[in-house]
C-alpha positions in Angstrom: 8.8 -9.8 -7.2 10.9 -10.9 -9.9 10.1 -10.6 -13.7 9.0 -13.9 -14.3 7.7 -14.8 -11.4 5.1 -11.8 -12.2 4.8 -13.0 -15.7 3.8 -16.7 -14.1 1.3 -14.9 -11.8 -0.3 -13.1 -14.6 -0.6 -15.8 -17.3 -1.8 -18.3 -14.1 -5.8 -16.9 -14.2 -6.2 -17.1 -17.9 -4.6 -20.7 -18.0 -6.9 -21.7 -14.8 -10.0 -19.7 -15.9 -10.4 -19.3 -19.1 -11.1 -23.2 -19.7 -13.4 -23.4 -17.1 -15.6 -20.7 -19.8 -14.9 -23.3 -22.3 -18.3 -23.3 -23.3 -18.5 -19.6 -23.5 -17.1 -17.3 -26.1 -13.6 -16.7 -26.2 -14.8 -12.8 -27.3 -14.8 -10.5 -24.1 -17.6 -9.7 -22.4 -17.0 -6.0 -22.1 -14.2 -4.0 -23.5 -13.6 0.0 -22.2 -11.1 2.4 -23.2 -10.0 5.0 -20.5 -7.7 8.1 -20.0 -6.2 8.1 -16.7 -4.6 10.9 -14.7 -1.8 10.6 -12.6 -0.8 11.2 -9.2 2.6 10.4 -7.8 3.7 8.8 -4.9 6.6 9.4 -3.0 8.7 10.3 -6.1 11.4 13.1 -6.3 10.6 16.5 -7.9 12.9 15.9 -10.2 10.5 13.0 -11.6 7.7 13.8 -14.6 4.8 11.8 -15.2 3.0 11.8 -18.1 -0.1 13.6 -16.7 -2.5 11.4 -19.1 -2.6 7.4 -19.3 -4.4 5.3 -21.9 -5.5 2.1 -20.7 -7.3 -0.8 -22.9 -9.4 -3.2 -20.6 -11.2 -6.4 -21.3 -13.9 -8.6 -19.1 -14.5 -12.0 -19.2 -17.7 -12.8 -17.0 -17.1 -15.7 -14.7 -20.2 -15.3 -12.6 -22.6 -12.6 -12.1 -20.3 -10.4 -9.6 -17.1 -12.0 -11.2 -14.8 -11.5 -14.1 -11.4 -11.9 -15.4 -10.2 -8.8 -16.8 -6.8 -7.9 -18.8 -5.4 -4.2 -19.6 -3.1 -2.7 -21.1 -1.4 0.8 -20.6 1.2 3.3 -21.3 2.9 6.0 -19.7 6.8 7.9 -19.6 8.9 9.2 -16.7 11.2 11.9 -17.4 14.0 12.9 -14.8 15.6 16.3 -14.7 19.2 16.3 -13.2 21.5 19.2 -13.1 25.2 18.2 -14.2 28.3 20.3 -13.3 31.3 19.8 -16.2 34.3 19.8 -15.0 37.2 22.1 -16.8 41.0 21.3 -17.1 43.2 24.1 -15.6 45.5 26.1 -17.6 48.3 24.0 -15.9 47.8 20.9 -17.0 48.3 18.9 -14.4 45.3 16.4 -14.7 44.9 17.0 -10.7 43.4 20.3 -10.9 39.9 20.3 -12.3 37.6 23.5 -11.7 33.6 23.4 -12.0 32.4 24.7 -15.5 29.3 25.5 -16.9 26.0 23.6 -15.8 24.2 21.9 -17.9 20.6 20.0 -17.6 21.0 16.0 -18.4 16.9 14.5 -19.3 16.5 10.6 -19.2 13.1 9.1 -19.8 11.8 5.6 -19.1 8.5 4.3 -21.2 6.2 1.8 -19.3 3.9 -0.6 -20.9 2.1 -2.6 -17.9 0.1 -5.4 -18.9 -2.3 -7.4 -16.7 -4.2 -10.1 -16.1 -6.6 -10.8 -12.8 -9.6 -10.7 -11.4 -12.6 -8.1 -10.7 -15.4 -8.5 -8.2 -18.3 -6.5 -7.9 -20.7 -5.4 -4.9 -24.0 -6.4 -7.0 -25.1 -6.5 -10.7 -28.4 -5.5 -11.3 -29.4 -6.5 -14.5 -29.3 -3.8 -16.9 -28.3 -0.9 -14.5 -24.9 -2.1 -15.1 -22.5 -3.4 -12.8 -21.6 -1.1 -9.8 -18.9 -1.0 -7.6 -16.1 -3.3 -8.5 -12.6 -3.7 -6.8 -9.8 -5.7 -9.2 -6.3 -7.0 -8.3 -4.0 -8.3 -11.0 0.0 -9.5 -11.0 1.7 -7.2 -14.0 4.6 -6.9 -15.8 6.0 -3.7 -16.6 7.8 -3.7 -20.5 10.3 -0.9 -19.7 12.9 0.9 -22.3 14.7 4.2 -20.9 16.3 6.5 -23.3 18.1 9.1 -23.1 22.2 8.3 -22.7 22.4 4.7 -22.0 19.2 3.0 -23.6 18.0 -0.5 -22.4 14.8 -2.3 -22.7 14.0 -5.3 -19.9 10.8 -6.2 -18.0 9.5 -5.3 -14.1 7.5 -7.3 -11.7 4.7 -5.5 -10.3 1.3 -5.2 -9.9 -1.9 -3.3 -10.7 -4.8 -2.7 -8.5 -8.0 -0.6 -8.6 -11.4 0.4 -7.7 -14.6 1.8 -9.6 -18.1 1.9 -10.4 -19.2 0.7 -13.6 -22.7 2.3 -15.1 -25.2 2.5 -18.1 -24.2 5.4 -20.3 -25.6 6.4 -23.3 -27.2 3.5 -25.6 -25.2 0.5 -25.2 -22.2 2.3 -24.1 -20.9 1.5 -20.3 -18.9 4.3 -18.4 -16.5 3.7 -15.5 -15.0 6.3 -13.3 -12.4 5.0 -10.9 -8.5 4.7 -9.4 -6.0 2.2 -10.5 -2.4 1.7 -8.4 0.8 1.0 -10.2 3.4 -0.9 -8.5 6.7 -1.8 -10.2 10.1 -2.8 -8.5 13.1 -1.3 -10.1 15.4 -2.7 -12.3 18.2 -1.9 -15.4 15.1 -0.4 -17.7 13.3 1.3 -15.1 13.1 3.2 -11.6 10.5 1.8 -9.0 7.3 2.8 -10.0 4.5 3.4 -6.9 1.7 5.7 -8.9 -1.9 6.5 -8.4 -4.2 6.6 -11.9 -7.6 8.5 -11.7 -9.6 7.6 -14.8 -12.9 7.5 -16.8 -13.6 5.3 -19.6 -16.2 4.1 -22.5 -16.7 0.9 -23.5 -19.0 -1.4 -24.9 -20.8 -4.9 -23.3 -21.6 -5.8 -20.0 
């Protein structure tokens, strides 16, 4: 999926949707904040994830089992690779090289997906908040890699998940749940295929 063919498919719901809540407020109907966990997928050893993800969500209740929802997150790659220098011999002659010391070369890439689709849930009981839910949104991936040769560019993806959303303490609503990254590679950033375990607090319905 190409970068702005994502960025269409993400900015498509709120364009279609939001008027239709014209008569609504614009403010969301539920906003959480979460810390997610990750789990890699198919990635080499020699990739780090940041172990803890923050994410920023916010609901827009179309119906009673269906909203529009947005988030925002951030997490960092790091790769390890081992890089042998090579020497000059005593000769001179540019033709004979010799392996020197070792040395460890690091190159991070930063991700900031952002999202925008939609979120159905199984039932909503009012007041015993609004159990299971399953979500599917387009993303795109703001990507910067430092480290050696820096650039900054943006990834096509997508961002899926699953949960239960319940009462918590006074007007507080927790979530515990699983969120799947998906970006294709490009000049900022390697192909991302991640699994997210999170909880989060928020506020609202």
């Amino acid at each position: 999926m190409r970068p702005r063919t994502a960025l269409i498919l993400a900015v498509l719901p709120a364009i279609w949707l939001v008027p239709y809540q014209c008569t609504a407020s614009v403010e969301p109907s539920s906003m959480s904040l979460g810390l997610g966990y990750f789990q890699d997928l198919g990635m080499n050893n020699s990739e780090d994830f940041t172990p803890i993800i923050p994410t920023l969500t916010a609901a827009w209740n179309l119906r009673s089992n269906l909203a529009l929802c947005s988030s925002v997150s951030y997490f960092e790659v790091t790769r390890q690779a081992d890089v042998v220098n090579l020497s000059l011999s005593s000769s001179g002659n540019p033709r004979d090289f010799y392996p020197g010391e070792r040395s460890s070369l690091s190159r991070s890439n930063r991700y900031v997906p952002v999202s925008v689709g939609l979120r159905l849930y199984a039932k909503h009981e009012e007041g015993q908040g609004r159990g299971v839910f399953v979500e599917a949104s387009p993303a795109v991936y703001l990507a910067r890699s430092t480290g050696g040769y820096q650039q900054t560019g943006i990834l096509g993806g997508l961002k899926t998940g699953a949960g239960a959303r319940f009462v918590g303490l006074g007007r507080t609503r927790n979530e515990i749940g699983m969120n799947y990254y998906y970006a294709e590679a490009g000049g900022a950033g390697r192909r991302i295929s991640s699994v997210a375990l999170y909880v989060s607090v928020g506020i609202g319905d």
